[in-house]
C-alpha positions in Angstrom: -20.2 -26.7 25.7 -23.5 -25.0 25.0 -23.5 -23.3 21.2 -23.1 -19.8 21.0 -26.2 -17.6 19.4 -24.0 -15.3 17.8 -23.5 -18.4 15.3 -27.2 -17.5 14.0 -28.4 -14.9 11.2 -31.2 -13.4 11.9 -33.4 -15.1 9.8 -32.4 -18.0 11.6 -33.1 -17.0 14.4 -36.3 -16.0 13.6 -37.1 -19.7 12.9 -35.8 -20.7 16.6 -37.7 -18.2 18.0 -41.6 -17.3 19.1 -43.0 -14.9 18.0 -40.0 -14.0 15.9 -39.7 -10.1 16.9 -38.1 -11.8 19.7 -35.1 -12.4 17.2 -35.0 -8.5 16.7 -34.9 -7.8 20.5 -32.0 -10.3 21.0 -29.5 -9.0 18.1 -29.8 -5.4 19.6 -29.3 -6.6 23.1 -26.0 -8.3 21.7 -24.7 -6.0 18.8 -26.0 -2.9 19.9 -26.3 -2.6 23.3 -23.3 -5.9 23.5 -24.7 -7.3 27.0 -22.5 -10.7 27.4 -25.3 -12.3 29.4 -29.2 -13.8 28.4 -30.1 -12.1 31.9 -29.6 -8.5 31.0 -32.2 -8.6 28.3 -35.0 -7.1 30.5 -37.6 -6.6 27.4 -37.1 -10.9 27.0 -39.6 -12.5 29.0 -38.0 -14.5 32.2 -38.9 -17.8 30.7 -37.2 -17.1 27.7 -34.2 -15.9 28.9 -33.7 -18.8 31.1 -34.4 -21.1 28.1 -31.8 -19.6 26.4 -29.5 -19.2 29.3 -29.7 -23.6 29.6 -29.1 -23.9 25.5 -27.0 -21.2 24.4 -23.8 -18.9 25.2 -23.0 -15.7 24.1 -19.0 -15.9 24.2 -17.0 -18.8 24.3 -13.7 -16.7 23.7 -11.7 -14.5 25.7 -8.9 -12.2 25.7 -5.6 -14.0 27.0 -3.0 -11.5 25.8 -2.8 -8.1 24.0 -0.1 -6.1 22.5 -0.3 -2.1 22.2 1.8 -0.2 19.7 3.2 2.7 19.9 1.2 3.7 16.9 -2.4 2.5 18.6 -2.1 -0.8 17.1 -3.9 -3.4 18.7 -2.7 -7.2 18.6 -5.1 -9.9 20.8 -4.7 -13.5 21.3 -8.0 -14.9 21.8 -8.5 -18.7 23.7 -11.0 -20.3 22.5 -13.4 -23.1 24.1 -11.0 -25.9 23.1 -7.8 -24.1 24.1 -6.7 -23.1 20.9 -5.9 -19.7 20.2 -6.1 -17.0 17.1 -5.0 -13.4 16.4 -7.4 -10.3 15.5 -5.4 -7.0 14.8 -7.2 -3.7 15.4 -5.5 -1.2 13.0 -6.0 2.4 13.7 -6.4 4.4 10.6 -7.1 7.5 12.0 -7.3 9.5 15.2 -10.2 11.5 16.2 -9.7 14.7 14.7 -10.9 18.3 16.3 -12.1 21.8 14.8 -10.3 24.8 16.6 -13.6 25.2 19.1 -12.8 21.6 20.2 -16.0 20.0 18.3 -15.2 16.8 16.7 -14.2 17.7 13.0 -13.6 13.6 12.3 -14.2 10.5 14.3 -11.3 7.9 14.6 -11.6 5.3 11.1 -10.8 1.6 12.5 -9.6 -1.9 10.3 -10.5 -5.1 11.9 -7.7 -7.7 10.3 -9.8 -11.0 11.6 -8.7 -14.9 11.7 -10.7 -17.7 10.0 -9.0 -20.5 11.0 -6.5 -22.0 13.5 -3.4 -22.2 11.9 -3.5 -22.6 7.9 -3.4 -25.3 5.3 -2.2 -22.7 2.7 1.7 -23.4 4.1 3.5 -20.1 2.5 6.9 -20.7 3.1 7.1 -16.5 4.4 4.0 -16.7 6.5 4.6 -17.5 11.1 0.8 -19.2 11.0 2.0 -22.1 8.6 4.7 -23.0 10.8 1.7 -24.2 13.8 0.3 -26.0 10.8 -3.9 -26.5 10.5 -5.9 -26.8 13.1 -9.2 -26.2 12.4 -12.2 -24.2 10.8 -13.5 -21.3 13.3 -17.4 -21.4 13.5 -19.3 -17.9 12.1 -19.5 -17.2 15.8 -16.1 -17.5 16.6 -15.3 -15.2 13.8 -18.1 -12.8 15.1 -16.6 -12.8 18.5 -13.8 -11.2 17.9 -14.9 -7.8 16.3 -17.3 -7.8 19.7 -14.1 -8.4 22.0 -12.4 -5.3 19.9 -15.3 -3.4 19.7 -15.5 -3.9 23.4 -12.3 -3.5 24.4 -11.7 0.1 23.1 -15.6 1.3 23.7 -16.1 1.2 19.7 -19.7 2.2 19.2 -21.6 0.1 17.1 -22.8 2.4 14.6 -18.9 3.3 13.6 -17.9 2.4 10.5 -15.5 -0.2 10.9 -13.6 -1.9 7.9 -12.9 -5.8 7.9 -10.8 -7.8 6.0 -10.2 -11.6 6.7 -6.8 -11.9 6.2 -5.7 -12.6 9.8 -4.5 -16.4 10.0 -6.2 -19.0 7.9 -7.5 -18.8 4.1 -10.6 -17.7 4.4 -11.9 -19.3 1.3 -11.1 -22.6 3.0 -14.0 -22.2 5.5 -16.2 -20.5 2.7 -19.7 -21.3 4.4 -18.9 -20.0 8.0 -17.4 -16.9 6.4 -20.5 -16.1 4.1 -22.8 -16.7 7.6 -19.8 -14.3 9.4 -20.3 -12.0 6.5 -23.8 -11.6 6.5 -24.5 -11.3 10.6 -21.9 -8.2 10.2 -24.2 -6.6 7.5 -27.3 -7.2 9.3 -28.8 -3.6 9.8 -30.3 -4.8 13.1 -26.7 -5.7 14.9 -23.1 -3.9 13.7 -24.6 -2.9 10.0 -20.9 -3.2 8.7 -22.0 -2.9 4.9 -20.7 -5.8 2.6 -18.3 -2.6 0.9 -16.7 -2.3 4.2 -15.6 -5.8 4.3 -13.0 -7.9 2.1 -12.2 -11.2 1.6 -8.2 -11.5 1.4 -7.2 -15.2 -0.4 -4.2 -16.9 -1.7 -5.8 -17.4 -4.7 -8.5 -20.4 -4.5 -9.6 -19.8 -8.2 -12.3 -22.3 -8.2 -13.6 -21.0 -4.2 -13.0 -17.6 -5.9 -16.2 -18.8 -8.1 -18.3 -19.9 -5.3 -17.8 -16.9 -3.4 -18.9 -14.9 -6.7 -21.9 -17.3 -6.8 -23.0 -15.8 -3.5 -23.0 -12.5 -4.6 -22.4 -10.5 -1.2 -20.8 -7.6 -2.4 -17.8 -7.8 -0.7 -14.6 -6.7 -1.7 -11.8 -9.1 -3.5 -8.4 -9.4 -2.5 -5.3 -11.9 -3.6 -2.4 -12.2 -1.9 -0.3 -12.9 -5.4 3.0 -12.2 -3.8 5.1 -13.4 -6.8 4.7 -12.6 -10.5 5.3 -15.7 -11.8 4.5 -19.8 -11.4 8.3 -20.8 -10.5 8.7 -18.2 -7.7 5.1 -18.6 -6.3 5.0 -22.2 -6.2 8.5 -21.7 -4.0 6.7 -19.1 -1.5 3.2 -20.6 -2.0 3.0 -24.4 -2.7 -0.9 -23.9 -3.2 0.2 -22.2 -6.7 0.5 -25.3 -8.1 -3.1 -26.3 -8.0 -4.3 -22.7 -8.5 -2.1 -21.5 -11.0 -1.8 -17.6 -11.7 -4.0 -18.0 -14.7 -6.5 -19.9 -13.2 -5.8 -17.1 -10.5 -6.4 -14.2 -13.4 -9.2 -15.7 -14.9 -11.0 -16.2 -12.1 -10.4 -12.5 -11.1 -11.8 -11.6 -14.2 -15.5 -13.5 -13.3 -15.9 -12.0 -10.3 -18.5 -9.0 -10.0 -16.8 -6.1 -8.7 -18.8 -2.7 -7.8 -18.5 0.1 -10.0 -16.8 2.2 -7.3 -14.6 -0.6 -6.6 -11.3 -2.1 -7.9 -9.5 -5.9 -6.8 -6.6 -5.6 -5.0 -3.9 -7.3 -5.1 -1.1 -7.8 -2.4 2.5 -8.3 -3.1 4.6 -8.9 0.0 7.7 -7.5 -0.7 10.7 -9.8 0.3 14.2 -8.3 -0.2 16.2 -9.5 -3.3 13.3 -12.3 -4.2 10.4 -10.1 -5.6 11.3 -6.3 -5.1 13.1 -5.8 -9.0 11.7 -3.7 -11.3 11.5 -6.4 -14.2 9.0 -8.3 -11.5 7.4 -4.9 -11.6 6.7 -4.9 -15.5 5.7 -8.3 -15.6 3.3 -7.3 -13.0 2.0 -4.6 -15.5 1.2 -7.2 -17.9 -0.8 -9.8 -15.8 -2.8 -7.2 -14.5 -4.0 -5.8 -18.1 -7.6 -5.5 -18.0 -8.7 -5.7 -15.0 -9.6 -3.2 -12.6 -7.1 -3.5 -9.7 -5.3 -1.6 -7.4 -1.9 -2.9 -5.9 -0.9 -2.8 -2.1 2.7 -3.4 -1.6 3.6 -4.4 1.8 6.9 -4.7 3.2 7.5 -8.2 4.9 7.6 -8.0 8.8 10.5 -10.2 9.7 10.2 -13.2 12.8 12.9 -15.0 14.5 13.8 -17.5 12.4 12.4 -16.4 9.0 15.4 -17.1 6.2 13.4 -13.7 4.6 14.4 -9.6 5.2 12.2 -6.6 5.0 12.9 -5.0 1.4 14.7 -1.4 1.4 12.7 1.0 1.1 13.8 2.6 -1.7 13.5 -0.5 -3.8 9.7 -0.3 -2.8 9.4 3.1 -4.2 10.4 2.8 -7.4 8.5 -0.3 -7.5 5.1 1.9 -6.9 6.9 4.1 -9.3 7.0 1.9 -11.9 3.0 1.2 -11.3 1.7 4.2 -11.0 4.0 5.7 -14.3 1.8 2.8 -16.5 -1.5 3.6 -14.9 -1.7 1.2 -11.9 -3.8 2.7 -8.4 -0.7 1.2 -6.4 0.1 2.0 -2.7 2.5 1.0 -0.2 1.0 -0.4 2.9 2.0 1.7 6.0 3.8 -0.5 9.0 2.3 -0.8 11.6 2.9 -2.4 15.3 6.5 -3.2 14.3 7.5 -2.6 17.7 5.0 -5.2 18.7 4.6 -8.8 17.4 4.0 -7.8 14.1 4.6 -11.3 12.2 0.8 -13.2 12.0 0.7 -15.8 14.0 3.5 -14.7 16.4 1.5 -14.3 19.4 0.1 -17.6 18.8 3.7 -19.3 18.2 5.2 -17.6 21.3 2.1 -19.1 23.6 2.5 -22.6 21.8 6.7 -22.2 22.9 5.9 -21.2 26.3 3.2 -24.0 26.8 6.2 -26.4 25.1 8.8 -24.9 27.6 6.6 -25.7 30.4 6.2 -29.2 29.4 10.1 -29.5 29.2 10.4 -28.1 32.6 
């Protein structure tokens, strides 16, 4: 299999590449213009093109199943070169809105939920992805490929402003050096320009990969997936808690350089009778004092199989209630594509069943 150029920066390839303008020219064919072939570049010189046509691809991916909700969610199952799959989720925060002459008053506001990994070493005992177990890293250009399969699936232009959070399956901390490379190709103002603020990191808590990632200094945005307000229950719903404890967690929070505009957030899954109390809630208050954060409840999305229920929704309420009455930015995550494999990893684990099922046969 020939590499894929989208796993370059542009600085790199500007070192591949003479004279290096060339490097300029390629990135808008790809991210701008999104040709998925060397031959369309018709300001590349043949030779060149052909050159790159024998030693690189564009996309080693493709779209082998996708799932509409009724809401305009989008959920794809992407192959990739070696047969294993991942998930992307295209989350449609707002429609395009119109003045009363039919102008456009607002243009339609997109997330990008993207994958990192195949399958996770993480192993949260609520999460479908750990059940497949780890795979494998995904390469920066596998992780690039899949905002350019969304983008091109729904005719998203490129200059849109398109959010990003890695918190599709994997932990993106785990593959820390293909994510920065990810990161920064998005930013690039000669391809997507998806600025750094646009785009957070979502991790189980990898206090000492937290660090490293500060080291880099991207500007991204910082967001845990606590889940549980204390060691006993989080090491029961998230074995990795017992080699990043919540106060290695916390204090690792606490180094991290966050923008002036921006706050961490912090996601608590809420599972019914397990973390949805209000004493959970006040002990909550406590380990978040002094730092600036902003919590995102989310009601768990339940899968065949899952010894877990979705919380009521009143108990979620006064939850946020509780929050917000001692000062905490707290929201409650709206659900979406419930009538569509909701679950992370489920499209994966239904493929993996019917592949099984067709072995058996």
């Amino acid at each position: 299999m020939k590499p894929s150029i989208l796993n370059y920066t542009l600085e790199e390839l500007e070192t591949l590449l003479t004279p290096k303008f060339r490097a300029k020219q390629i990135f808008n064919w790809i991210y701008n213009k999104r040709v998925d072939s060397f031959e369309e570049m018709q300001n590349i010189p043949k030779k060149l093109r052909n050159d790159l046509d024998l030693n690189y691809s564009i996309y080693n991916s493709s779209i082998v199943k996708k799932e509409v909700s009724s809401d305009g969610s989008i959920k794809y199952l992407f192959k990739l070169h070696d047969g294993h799959t991942v998930e992307t989720v295209l989350l449609r925060m707002r429609d395009t809105q119109y003045n009363e002459d039919g102008t456009i008053k607002h243009l339609p506001k997109y997330t990008v939920c993207l994958s990192s990994q195949v399958g996770c070493k993480v192993g949260c005992a609520f999460c479908l992805t750990a059940k497949g177990g780890f795979v494998r890293d995904l390469e920066a250009s596998e992780i690039v490929e899949q905002i350019l399969h969304v983008y091109n699936d729904n005719g998203i232009e490129s200059n849109r402003r398109v959010n990003i959070v890695y918190m599709g399956m994997g932990e993106p901390l785990d593959n820390l050096q293909n994510l920065a490379k990810a990161i920064n190709i998005f930013k690039d103002p000669n391809g997507l320009s998806i600025s750094p603020h646009r785009q957070t990191v979502s991790t189980s808590g990898l206090s000492s990969k937290i660090d490293k990632l500060a080291k880099m200094d991207l500007g991204i945005n910082l967001a845990i997936s606590l889940h549980a307000v204390d060691d006993h229950l989080r090491e029961k719903l998230m074995p990795i808690n017992r080699a990043y404890n919540i106060a290695s967690i916390m204090d690792a929070v606490r180094r991290f350089p966050v923008n002036l505009r921006k706050k961490v957030m912090f996601e608590y899954l809420m599972i019914k009778d397990i973390n949805d109390d209000i004493e959970s809630a006040k002990k909550l208050v406590k380990l978040l004092n002094g730092i600036k954060s902003k919590v995102n409840l989310i009601y768990f999305n339940p899968y065949p199989g899952s010894p877990f229920q979705r919380p009521e929704t009143q108990k979620v309420k006064k939850f946020q209630e509780y929050l917000l009455s001692k000062g905490i930015i707290c929201t409650i995550r709206e659900s979406k594509g419930l009538d569509i494999s909701a679950a992370c990893g489920q499209l994966r684990e239904q493929k993996l069943l019917g592949e099984a099922n067709d072995t058996v046969r």
